[in-house]
PATOR-931409 format. One record per residue (C-alpha): x, y, z; residue number from 1; residue in three letters. Coordinates in nm, 2 decimals. Example, Ala and Ser with C-alpha at 12.3 -4.5 7.8 and 13.67 -1.06 7.14 Angstrom:
% residues 2
<node u="1.23" v="-0.45" w="0.78" seq="1" type="ala"/>
<node u="1.37" v="-0.11" w="0.71" seq="2" type="ser"/>
This chain:
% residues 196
<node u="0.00" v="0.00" w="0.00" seq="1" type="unk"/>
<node u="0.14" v="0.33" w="-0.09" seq="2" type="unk"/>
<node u="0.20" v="0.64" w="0.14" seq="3" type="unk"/>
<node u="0.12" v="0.97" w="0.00" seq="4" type="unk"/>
<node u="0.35" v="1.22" w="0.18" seq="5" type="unk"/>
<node u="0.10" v="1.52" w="0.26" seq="6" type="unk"/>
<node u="0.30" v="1.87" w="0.30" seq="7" type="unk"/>
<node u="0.06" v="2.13" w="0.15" seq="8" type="unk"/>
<node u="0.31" v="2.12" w="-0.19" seq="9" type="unk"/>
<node u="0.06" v="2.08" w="-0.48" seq="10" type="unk"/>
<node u="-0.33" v="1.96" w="-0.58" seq="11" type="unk"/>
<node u="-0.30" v="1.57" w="-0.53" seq="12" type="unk"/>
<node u="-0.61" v="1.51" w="-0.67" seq="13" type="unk"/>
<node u="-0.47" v="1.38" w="-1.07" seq="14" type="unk"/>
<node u="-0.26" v="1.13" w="-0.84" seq="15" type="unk"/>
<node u="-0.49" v="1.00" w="-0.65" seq="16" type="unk"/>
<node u="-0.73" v="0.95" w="-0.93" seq="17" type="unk"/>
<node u="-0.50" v="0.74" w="-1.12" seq="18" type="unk"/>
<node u="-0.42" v="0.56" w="-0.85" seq="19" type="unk"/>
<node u="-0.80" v="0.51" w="-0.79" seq="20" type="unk"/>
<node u="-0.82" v="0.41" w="-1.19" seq="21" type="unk"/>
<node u="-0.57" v="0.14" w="-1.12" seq="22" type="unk"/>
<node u="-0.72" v="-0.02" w="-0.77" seq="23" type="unk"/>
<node u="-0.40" v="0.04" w="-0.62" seq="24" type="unk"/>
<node u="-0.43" v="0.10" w="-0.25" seq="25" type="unk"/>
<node u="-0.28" v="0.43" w="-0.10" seq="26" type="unk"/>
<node u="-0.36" v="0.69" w="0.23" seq="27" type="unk"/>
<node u="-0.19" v="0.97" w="0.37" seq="28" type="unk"/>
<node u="0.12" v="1.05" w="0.54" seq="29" type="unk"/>
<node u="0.10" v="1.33" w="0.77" seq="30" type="unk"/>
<node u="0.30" v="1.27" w="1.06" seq="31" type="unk"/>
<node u="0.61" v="1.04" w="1.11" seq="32" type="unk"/>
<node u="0.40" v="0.73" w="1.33" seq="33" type="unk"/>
<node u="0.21" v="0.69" w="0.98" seq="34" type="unk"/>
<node u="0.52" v="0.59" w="0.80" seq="35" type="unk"/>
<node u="0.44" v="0.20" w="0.93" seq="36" type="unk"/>
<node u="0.12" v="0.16" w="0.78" seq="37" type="unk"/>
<node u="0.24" v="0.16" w="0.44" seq="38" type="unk"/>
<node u="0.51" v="-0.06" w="0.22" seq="39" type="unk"/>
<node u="0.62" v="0.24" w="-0.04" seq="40" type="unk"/>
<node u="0.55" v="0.63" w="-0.05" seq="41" type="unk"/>
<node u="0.53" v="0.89" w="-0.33" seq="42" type="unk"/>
<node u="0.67" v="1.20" w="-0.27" seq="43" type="unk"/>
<node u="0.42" v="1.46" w="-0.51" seq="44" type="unk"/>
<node u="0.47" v="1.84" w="-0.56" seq="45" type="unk"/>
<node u="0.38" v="2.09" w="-0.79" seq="46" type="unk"/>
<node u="0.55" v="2.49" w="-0.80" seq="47" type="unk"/>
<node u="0.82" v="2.59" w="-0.66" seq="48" type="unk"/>
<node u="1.09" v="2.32" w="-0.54" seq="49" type="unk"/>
<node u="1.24" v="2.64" w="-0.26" seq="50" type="unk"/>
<node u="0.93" v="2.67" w="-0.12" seq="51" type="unk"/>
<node u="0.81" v="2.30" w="-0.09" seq="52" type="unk"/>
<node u="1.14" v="2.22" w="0.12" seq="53" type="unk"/>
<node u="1.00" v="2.49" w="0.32" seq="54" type="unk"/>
<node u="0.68" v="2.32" w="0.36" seq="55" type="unk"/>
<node u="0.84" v="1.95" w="0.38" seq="56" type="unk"/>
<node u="1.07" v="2.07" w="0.66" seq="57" type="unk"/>
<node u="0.77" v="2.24" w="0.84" seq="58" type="unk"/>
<node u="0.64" v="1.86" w="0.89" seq="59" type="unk"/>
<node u="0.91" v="1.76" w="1.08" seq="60" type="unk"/>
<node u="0.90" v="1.45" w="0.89" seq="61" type="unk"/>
<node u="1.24" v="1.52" w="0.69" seq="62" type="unk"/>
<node u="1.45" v="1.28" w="0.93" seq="63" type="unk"/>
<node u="1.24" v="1.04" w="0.81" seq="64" type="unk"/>
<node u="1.18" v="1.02" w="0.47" seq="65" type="unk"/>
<node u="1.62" v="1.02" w="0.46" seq="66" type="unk"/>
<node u="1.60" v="0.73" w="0.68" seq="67" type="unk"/>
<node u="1.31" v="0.54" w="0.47" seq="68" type="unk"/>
<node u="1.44" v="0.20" w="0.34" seq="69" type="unk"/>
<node u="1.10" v="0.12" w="0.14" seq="70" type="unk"/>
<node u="1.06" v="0.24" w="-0.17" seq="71" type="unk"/>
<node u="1.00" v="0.60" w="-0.25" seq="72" type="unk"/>
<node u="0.88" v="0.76" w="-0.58" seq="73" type="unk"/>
<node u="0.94" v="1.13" w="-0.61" seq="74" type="unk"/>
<node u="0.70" v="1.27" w="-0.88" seq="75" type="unk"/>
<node u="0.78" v="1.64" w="-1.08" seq="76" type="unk"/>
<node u="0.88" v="1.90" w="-0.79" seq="77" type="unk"/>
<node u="0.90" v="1.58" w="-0.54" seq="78" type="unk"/>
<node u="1.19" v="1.44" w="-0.74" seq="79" type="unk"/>
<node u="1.38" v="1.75" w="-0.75" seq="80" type="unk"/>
<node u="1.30" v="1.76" w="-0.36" seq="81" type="unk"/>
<node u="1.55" v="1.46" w="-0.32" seq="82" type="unk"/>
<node u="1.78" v="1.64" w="-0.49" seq="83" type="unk"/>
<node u="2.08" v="1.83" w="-0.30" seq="84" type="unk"/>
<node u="2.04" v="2.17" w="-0.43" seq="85" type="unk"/>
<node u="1.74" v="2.32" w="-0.67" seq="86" type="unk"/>
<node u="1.78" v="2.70" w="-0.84" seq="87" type="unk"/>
<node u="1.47" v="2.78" w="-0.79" seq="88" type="unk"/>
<node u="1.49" v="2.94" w="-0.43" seq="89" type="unk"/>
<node u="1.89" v="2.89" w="-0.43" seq="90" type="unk"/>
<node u="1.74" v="2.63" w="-0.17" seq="91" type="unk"/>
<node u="1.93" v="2.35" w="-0.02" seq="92" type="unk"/>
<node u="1.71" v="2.02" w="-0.07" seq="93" type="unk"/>
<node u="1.72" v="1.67" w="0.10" seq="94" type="unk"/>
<node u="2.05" v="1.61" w="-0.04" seq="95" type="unk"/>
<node u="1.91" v="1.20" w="-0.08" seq="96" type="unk"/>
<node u="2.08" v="1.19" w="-0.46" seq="97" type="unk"/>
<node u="2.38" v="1.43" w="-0.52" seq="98" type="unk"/>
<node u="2.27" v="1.61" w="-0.79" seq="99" type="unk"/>
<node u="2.13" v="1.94" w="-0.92" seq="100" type="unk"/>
<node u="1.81" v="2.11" w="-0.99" seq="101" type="unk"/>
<node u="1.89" v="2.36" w="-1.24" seq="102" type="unk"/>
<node u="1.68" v="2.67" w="-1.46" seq="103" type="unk"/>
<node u="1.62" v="2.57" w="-1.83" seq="104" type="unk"/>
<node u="1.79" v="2.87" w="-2.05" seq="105" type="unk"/>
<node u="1.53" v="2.99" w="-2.24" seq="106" type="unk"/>
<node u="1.64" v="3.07" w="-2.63" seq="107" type="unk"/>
<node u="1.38" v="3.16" w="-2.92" seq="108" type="unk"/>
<node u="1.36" v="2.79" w="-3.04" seq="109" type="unk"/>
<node u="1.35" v="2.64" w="-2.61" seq="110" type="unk"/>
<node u="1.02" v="2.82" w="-2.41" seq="111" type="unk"/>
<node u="1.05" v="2.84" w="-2.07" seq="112" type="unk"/>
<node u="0.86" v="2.60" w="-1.90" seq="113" type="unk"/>
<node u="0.91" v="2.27" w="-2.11" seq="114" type="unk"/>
<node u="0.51" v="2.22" w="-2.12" seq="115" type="unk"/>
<node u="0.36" v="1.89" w="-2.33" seq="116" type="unk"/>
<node u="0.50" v="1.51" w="-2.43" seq="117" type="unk"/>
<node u="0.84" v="1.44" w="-2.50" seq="118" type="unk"/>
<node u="1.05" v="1.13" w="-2.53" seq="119" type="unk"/>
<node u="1.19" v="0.93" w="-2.29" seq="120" type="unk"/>
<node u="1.48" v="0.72" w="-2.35" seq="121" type="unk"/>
<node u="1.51" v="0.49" w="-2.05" seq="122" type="unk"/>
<node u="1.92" v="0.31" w="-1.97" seq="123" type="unk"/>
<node u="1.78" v="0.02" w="-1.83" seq="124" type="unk"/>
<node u="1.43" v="-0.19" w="-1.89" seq="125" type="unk"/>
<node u="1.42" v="-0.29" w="-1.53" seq="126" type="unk"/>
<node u="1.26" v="-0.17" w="-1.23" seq="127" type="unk"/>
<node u="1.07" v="0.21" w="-1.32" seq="128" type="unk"/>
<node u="1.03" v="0.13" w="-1.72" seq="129" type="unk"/>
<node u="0.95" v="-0.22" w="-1.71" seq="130" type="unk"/>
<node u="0.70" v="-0.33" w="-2.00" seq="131" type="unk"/>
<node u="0.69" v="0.03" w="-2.14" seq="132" type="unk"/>
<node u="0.86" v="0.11" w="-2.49" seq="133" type="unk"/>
<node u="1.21" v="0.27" w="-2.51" seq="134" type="unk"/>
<node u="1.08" v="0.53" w="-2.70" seq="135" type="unk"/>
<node u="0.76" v="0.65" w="-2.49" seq="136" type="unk"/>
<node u="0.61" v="0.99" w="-2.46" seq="137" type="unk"/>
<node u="0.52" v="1.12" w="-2.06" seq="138" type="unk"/>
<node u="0.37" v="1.39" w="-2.00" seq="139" type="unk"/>
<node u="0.60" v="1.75" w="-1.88" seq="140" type="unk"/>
<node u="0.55" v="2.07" w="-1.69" seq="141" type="unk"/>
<node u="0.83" v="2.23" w="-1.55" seq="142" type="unk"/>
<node u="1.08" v="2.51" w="-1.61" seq="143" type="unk"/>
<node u="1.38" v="2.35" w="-1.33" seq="144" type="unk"/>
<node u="1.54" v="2.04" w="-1.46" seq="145" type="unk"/>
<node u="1.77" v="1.75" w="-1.26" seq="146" type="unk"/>
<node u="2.13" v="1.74" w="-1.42" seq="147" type="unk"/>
<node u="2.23" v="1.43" w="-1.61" seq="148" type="unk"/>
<node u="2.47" v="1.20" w="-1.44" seq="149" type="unk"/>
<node u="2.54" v="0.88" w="-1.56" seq="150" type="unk"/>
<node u="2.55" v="0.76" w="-1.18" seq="151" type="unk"/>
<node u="2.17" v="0.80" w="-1.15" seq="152" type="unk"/>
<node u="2.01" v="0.88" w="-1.44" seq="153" type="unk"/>
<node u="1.74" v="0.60" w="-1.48" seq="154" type="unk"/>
<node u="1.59" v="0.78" w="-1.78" seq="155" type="unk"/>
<node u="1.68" v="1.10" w="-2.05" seq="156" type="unk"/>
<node u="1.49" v="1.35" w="-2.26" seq="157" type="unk"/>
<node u="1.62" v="1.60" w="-2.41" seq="158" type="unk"/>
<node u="1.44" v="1.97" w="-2.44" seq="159" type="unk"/>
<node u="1.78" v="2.19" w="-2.54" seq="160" type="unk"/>
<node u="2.01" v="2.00" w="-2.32" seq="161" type="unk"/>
<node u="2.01" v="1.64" w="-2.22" seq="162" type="unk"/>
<node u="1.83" v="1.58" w="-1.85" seq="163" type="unk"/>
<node u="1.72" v="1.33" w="-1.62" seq="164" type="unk"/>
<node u="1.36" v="1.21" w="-1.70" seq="165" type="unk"/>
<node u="1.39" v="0.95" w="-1.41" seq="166" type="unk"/>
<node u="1.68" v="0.91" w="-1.16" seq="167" type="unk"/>
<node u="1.75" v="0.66" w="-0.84" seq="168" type="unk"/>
<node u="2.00" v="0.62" w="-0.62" seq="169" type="unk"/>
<node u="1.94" v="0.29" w="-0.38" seq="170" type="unk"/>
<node u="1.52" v="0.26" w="-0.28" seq="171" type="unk"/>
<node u="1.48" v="0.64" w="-0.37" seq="172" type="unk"/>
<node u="1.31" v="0.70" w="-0.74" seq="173" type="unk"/>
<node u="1.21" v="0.98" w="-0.91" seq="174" type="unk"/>
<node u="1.05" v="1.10" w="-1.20" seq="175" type="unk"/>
<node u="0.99" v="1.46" w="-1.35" seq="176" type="unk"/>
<node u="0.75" v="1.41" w="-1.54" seq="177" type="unk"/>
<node u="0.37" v="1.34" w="-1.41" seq="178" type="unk"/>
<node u="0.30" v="0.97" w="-1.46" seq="179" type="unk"/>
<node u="-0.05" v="1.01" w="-1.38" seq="180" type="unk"/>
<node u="-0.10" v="1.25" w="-1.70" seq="181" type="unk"/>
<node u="0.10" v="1.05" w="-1.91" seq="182" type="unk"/>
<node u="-0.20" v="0.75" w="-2.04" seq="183" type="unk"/>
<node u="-0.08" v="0.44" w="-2.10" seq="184" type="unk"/>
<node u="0.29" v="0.47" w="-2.04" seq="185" type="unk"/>
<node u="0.24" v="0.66" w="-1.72" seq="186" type="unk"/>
<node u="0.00" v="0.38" w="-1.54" seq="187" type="unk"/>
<node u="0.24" v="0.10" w="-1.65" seq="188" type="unk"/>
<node u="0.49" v="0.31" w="-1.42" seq="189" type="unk"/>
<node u="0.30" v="0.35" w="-1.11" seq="190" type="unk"/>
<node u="0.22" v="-0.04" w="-1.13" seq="191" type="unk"/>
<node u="0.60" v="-0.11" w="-1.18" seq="192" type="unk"/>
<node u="0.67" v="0.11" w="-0.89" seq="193" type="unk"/>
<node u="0.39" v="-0.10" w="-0.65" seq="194" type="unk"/>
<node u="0.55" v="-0.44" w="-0.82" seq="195" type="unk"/>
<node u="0.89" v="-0.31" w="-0.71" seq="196" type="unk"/>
């Protein structure tokens, strides 16, 4: 059963629906004894990644989403959140996967926020992407994208530079994109990440 992390970052409401249109099994997480009733948590968020930390650390429940050994899908603004450091704000993040949230440059050909479906081109077939094509469109919204690294970059697109789509570093996942927008594709991914 999943564990919706509740900070006040975002409507939840396209999540939950999906999650409804699948059967899967999910309540919410709002204080750090509610951790135990669940096997996995999502991490959502929508805005701005500065002041969701702000909100997330508010909760008090930061010590324990670092400590979580479950697995835990970050989804748009909650994948940058377990990031180290995001641009938008100049805000220090969890710091759970060492990398960078950084400002798309916008140019007359690249508009500023990457808005719509683009490509993403997966390393591995495993875990996140299982049973969905290498070459499938998700769903984007966002102007703040995670730095590619080799180390942790699950998934690419590119939208002027080359970025993470999808990272993870040990049970900690994340995707920028918004699976529950993205049809087809998208649900395979949220019942890969319950199958995990």
């Amino acid at each position: 059963m999943i564990g919706i992390i509740q900070y006040g970052a975002g409507n939840i409401f396209s999540l939950t629906a999906a999650l409804d249109r699948l059967g899967i099994e999910y309540g919410m997480i709002a204080q750090e004894s509610d951790f135990e009733q669940y096997d996995r948590y999502i991490i959502p968020g929508v805005g701005h990644a500065g002041a969701a930390m702000l909100k997330l650390a508010s909760t008090g429940l930061v010590p324990a989403i670092r400590q979580l050994t479950k697995p835990v899908l970050g989804i748009c603004v909650g994948m940058q959140l377990i990031t180290a450091f995001s641009e938008e704000g100049n805000a220090d993040l969890l710091n759970i996967v060492p990398v960078k949230t950084l400002r798309f440059k916008e140019a007359e050909s690249l508009k500023v926020p990457h808005t719509g479906w683009n490509q993403v081109h997966p390393k591995e077939t495993e875990d996140l992407f299982k049973n969905i094509a290498a070459d499938a469109y998700f769903y984007f919204v966002h102007s703040y994208f995670i730095e590619h690294n080799n180390l942790y970059t699950l998934a690419s697109t590119q939208y002027g530079v080359q970025f993470s789509a999808a990272i993870r570093k040990d049970n900690f996942f994340g995707v920028q994109f918004h699976p529950e927008k993205s049809g087809t594709a998208g649900e395979t991914l949220l019942k890969n990440f319950v199958n995990l």
